[in-house]
N, C-alpha and C positions, 0 to 999 in steps of 0.2 A: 247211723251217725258218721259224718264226715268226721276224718283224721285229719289235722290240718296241724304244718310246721310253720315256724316264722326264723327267719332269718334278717335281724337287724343290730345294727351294731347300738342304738338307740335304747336303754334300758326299760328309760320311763313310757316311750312310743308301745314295745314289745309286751310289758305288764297291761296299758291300757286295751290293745288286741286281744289279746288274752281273755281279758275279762270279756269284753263285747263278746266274741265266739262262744265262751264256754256260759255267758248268759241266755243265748241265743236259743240253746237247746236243739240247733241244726248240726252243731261242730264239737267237737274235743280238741284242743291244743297239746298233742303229743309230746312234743319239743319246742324248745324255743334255743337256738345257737346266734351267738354274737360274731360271728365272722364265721368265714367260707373253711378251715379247717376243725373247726369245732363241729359244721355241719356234715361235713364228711363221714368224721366222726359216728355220729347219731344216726345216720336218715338209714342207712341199713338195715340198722335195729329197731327201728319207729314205724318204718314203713310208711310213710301220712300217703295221703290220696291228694292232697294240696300243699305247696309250698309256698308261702307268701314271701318271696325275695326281693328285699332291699337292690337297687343299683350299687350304690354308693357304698360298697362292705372297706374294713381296714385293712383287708389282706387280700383281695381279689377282686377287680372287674366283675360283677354282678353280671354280666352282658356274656362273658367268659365262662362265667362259671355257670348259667343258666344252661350254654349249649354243653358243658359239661356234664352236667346234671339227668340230663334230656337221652343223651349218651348214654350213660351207665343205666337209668333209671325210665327207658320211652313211654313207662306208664303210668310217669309220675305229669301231675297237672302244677305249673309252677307259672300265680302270680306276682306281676311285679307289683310291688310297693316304692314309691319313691317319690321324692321330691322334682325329681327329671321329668318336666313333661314336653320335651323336644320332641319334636318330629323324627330325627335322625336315630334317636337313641332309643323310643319307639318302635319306630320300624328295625333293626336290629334285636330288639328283644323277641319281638314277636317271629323273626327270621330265624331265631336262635330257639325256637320253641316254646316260648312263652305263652300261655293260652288266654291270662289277661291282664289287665294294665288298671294299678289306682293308684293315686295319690293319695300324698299321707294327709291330705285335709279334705279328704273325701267321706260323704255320709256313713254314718255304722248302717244305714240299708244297703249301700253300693257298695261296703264290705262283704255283707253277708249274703246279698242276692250273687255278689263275683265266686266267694268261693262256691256258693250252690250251683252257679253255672258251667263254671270248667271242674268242676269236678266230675258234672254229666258230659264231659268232653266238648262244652261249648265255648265259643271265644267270647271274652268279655271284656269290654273298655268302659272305667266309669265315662260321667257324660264329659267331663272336663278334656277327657283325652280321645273322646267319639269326636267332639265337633273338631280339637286338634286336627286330626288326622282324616277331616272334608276337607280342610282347606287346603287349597295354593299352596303346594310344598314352597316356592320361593317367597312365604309371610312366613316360615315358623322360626327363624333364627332371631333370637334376640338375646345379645349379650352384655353386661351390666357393664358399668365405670369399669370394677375392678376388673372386671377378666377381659374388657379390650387393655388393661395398663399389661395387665399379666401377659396378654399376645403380642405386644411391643416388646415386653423386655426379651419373650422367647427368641421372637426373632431376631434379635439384638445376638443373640445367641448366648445369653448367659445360665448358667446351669440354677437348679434349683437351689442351692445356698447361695448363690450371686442374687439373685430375685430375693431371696427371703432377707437377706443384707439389705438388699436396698429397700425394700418396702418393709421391713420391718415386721415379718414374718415370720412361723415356724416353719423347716425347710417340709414338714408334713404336709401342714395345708398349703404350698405352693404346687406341690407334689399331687394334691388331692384338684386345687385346682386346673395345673395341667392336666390330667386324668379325664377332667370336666371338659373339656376344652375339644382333646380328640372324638370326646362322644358328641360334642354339640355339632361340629363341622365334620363328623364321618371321616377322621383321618387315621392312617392307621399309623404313623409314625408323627415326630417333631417337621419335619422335611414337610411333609406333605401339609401338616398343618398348618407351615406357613406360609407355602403354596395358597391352597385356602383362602386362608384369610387374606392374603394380596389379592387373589382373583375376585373377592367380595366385596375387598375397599373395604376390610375391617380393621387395620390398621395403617 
Protein backbone atom coordinates (compact mmCIF):
# COMPACT_ATOMS: atom_id res chain seq x y z
CA UNK A 1 0.00 0.00 0.00
CA UNK A 2 1.40 3.30 -1.15
CA UNK A 3 1.59 6.08 1.65
CA UNK A 4 0.60 9.06 0.04
CA UNK A 5 0.56 13.01 1.59
CA UNK A 6 -1.38 15.94 -0.07
CA UNK A 7 -0.36 19.27 0.45
CA UNK A 8 -2.99 21.89 -0.74
CA UNK A 9 -4.16 24.92 0.54
CA UNK A 10 -7.75 23.99 -1.24
CA UNK A 11 -10.05 22.04 1.49
CA UNK A 12 -12.77 20.90 -0.79
CA UNK A 13 -9.92 19.79 -3.74
CA UNK A 14 -7.70 17.86 -0.70
CA UNK A 15 -11.16 15.86 0.78
CA UNK A 16 -12.03 14.96 -2.93
CA UNK A 17 -8.22 13.28 -3.21
CA UNK A 18 -8.62 11.78 -0.50
CA UNK A 19 -11.39 9.95 -1.08
CA UNK A 20 -10.37 8.91 -4.77
CA UNK A 21 -6.90 7.33 -3.24
CA UNK A 22 -8.27 5.69 -0.27
CA UNK A 23 -11.26 4.34 -2.80
CA UNK A 24 -8.59 3.20 -4.91
CA UNK A 25 -7.35 0.53 -2.71
CA UNK A 26 -3.68 1.25 -4.43
CA UNK A 27 -2.94 4.27 -1.68
CA UNK A 28 -3.57 5.38 1.94
CA UNK A 29 -3.80 9.20 2.55
CA UNK A 30 -1.46 9.44 5.67
CA UNK A 31 -1.71 13.31 5.80
CA UNK A 32 -3.23 15.92 4.39
CA UNK A 33 -1.43 19.73 5.49
CA UNK A 34 -2.75 23.01 4.20
CA UNK A 35 0.38 24.96 3.77
CA UNK A 36 4.28 24.25 3.55
CA UNK A 37 4.64 24.58 7.67
CA UNK A 38 2.03 22.53 8.82
CA UNK A 39 3.72 20.00 6.22
CA UNK A 40 6.97 20.23 7.80
CA UNK A 41 5.43 19.58 10.56
CA UNK A 42 3.85 16.03 9.77
CA UNK A 43 5.94 14.44 6.99
CA UNK A 44 8.64 13.23 9.56
CA UNK A 45 6.21 11.40 11.30
CA UNK A 46 4.06 10.23 8.21
CA UNK A 47 6.69 9.16 6.37
CA UNK A 48 4.41 8.82 2.84
CA UNK A 49 6.24 7.40 -0.16
CA UNK A 50 4.39 10.32 -2.35
CA UNK A 51 3.69 13.70 -1.86
CA UNK A 52 1.10 15.35 -3.91
CA UNK A 53 2.25 19.24 -3.80
CA UNK A 54 0.18 22.14 -4.65
CA UNK A 55 2.55 25.06 -6.57
CA UNK A 56 0.49 27.78 -5.49
CA UNK A 57 0.74 27.04 -1.32
CA UNK A 58 -0.14 30.50 1.21
CA UNK A 59 3.15 30.34 2.84
CA UNK A 60 5.68 29.12 0.43
CA UNK A 61 6.61 28.75 -3.36
CA UNK A 62 5.77 25.20 -3.90
CA UNK A 63 8.73 25.28 -6.47
CA UNK A 64 11.00 26.25 -3.26
CA UNK A 65 9.71 24.17 -1.01
CA UNK A 66 9.67 20.96 -3.49
CA UNK A 67 13.66 21.33 -3.72
CA UNK A 68 13.31 21.78 -0.04
CA UNK A 69 11.71 18.74 0.41
CA UNK A 70 13.78 16.56 -1.99
CA UNK A 71 16.81 17.95 0.36
CA UNK A 72 15.91 16.77 3.72
CA UNK A 73 13.81 13.77 2.36
CA UNK A 74 15.79 12.31 -1.40
CA UNK A 75 13.56 9.31 -0.94
CA UNK A 76 10.64 11.02 -0.80
CA UNK A 77 8.53 11.00 -4.47
CA UNK A 78 6.81 14.47 -4.60
CA UNK A 79 3.96 15.13 -7.34
CA UNK A 80 2.92 18.27 -8.29
CA UNK A 81 -0.63 19.14 -8.29
CA UNK A 82 -1.57 22.39 -9.72
CA UNK A 83 -3.35 24.67 -11.70
CA UNK A 84 0.14 25.83 -13.31
CA UNK A 85 0.52 24.22 -16.44
CA UNK A 86 3.45 26.51 -17.88
CA UNK A 87 6.31 25.39 -19.40
CA UNK A 88 8.73 27.42 -17.32
CA UNK A 89 7.18 26.39 -13.97
CA UNK A 90 7.25 22.71 -15.16
CA UNK A 91 10.44 22.60 -15.95
CA UNK A 92 11.61 24.12 -12.60
CA UNK A 93 9.65 21.65 -10.71
CA UNK A 94 10.81 18.76 -12.31
CA UNK A 95 14.71 20.50 -11.98
CA UNK A 96 13.79 20.81 -8.42
CA UNK A 97 13.01 17.17 -8.07
CA UNK A 98 9.73 16.65 -8.76
CA UNK A 99 9.03 13.12 -10.20
CA UNK A 100 5.56 14.20 -11.69
CA UNK A 101 3.25 16.69 -12.94
CA UNK A 102 -0.91 16.83 -12.89
CA UNK A 103 -3.48 19.14 -12.91
CA UNK A 104 -6.08 19.62 -10.84
CA UNK A 105 -8.74 18.73 -13.61
CA UNK A 106 -7.00 15.89 -14.59
CA UNK A 107 -8.67 12.10 -14.71
CA UNK A 108 -8.88 10.17 -11.07
CA UNK A 109 -6.99 7.37 -13.66
CA UNK A 110 -4.01 9.99 -14.22
CA UNK A 111 -4.17 10.41 -10.44
CA UNK A 112 -3.71 7.17 -9.54
CA UNK A 113 -1.72 5.59 -12.47
CA UNK A 114 0.84 9.06 -11.27
CA UNK A 115 1.15 8.26 -7.90
CA UNK A 116 1.66 4.28 -8.84
CA UNK A 117 4.24 5.51 -11.09
CA UNK A 118 6.65 7.76 -9.15
CA UNK A 119 6.18 6.01 -6.46
CA UNK A 120 8.08 2.98 -8.46
CA UNK A 121 10.66 5.87 -9.06
CA UNK A 122 9.15 6.74 -12.39
CA UNK A 123 8.54 10.22 -13.91
CA UNK A 124 5.11 11.05 -14.74
CA UNK A 125 3.29 13.77 -16.57
CA UNK A 126 -0.49 13.70 -17.00
CA UNK A 127 -1.24 13.84 -20.85
CA UNK A 128 -2.16 17.60 -20.62
CA UNK A 129 1.33 18.49 -19.39
CA UNK A 130 3.14 15.53 -21.78
CA UNK A 131 2.20 17.31 -24.98
CA UNK A 132 2.98 20.85 -22.99
CA UNK A 133 6.26 20.06 -22.65
CA UNK A 134 6.75 18.59 -27.04
CA UNK A 135 6.14 21.71 -27.90
CA UNK A 136 8.22 24.83 -29.05
CA UNK A 137 9.15 26.33 -25.67
CA UNK A 138 8.66 29.86 -27.34
CA UNK A 139 4.38 28.82 -27.80
CA UNK A 140 4.02 28.09 -24.04
CA UNK A 141 3.69 31.68 -22.42
CA UNK A 142 0.31 32.89 -22.32
CA UNK A 143 -0.89 35.45 -20.17
CA UNK A 144 -4.51 36.74 -19.35
CA UNK A 145 -5.97 40.64 -19.46
CA UNK A 146 -5.33 40.67 -15.70
CA UNK A 147 -1.80 39.73 -15.25
CA UNK A 148 -0.40 41.72 -18.55
CA UNK A 149 -2.51 44.85 -16.48
CA UNK A 150 -0.68 43.38 -13.31
CA UNK A 151 2.92 43.51 -15.50
CA UNK A 152 2.19 47.19 -16.47
CA UNK A 153 1.40 48.39 -13.17
CA UNK A 154 4.74 46.34 -11.85
CA UNK A 155 6.71 47.91 -13.89
CA UNK A 156 5.33 51.16 -13.45
CA UNK A 157 6.97 50.33 -10.17
CA UNK A 158 4.26 50.34 -7.82
CA UNK A 159 4.30 48.20 -4.73
CA UNK A 160 1.68 45.78 -4.02
CA UNK A 161 -0.80 47.99 -2.07
CA UNK A 162 -0.31 50.63 -4.92
CA UNK A 163 -1.74 47.89 -7.44
CA UNK A 164 -4.24 46.51 -5.11
CA UNK A 165 -5.45 50.47 -4.70
CA UNK A 166 -5.71 50.80 -7.95
CA UNK A 167 -7.40 47.83 -9.20
CA UNK A 168 -9.30 47.17 -6.48
CA UNK A 169 -7.54 44.38 -4.87
CA UNK A 170 -6.51 42.38 -1.96
CA UNK A 171 -2.70 43.36 -1.40
CA UNK A 172 -2.74 39.06 -1.15
CA UNK A 173 -3.84 38.25 -4.42
CA UNK A 174 -1.78 40.94 -6.12
CA UNK A 175 1.04 39.42 -4.01
CA UNK A 176 -0.17 35.79 -5.06
CA UNK A 177 -0.38 37.25 -8.56
CA UNK A 178 3.16 38.65 -8.77
CA UNK A 179 4.38 35.28 -7.34
CA UNK A 180 2.52 33.93 -10.62
CA UNK A 181 4.10 36.13 -12.68
CA UNK A 182 7.99 35.28 -11.75
CA UNK A 183 7.04 31.43 -12.26
CA UNK A 184 5.47 32.13 -15.69
CA UNK A 185 8.60 34.29 -17.25
CA UNK A 186 11.33 32.26 -15.13
CA UNK A 187 12.36 35.51 -13.24
CA UNK A 188 13.97 35.38 -10.17
CA UNK A 189 13.58 38.87 -9.01
CA UNK A 190 10.86 42.11 -9.85
CA UNK A 191 13.99 43.52 -12.05
CA UNK A 192 14.44 40.92 -14.08
CA UNK A 193 10.77 40.48 -14.61
CA UNK A 194 10.49 43.31 -16.13
CA UNK A 195 13.32 42.87 -18.23
CA UNK A 196 11.30 40.00 -19.46
CA UNK A 197 8.47 41.06 -20.35
CA UNK A 198 9.98 44.10 -22.23
CA UNK A 199 12.28 41.66 -24.14
CA UNK A 200 8.70 39.74 -25.15
CA UNK A 201 6.61 42.80 -25.87
CA UNK A 202 4.40 41.74 -23.06
CA UNK A 203 3.90 44.86 -22.03
Amino acid sequence: MIKVAIVDDHKILTEGLSAIIEESGLASVVFIAHNAAACRDSIGHWKPDVLLLDVGLPDLNGVDFCKELKQRYPDLQIMALTTHNEYSVVRQMLENGASGYLVKNAMTEEVLTGIQEVAKGQVFLCHEVDVLMKKPKETQLWLSQREREMLKLIAEGLTNSEIADRIFLSPETIKSYRKNLLLKLDAKNTAVLVRVALEKKLI
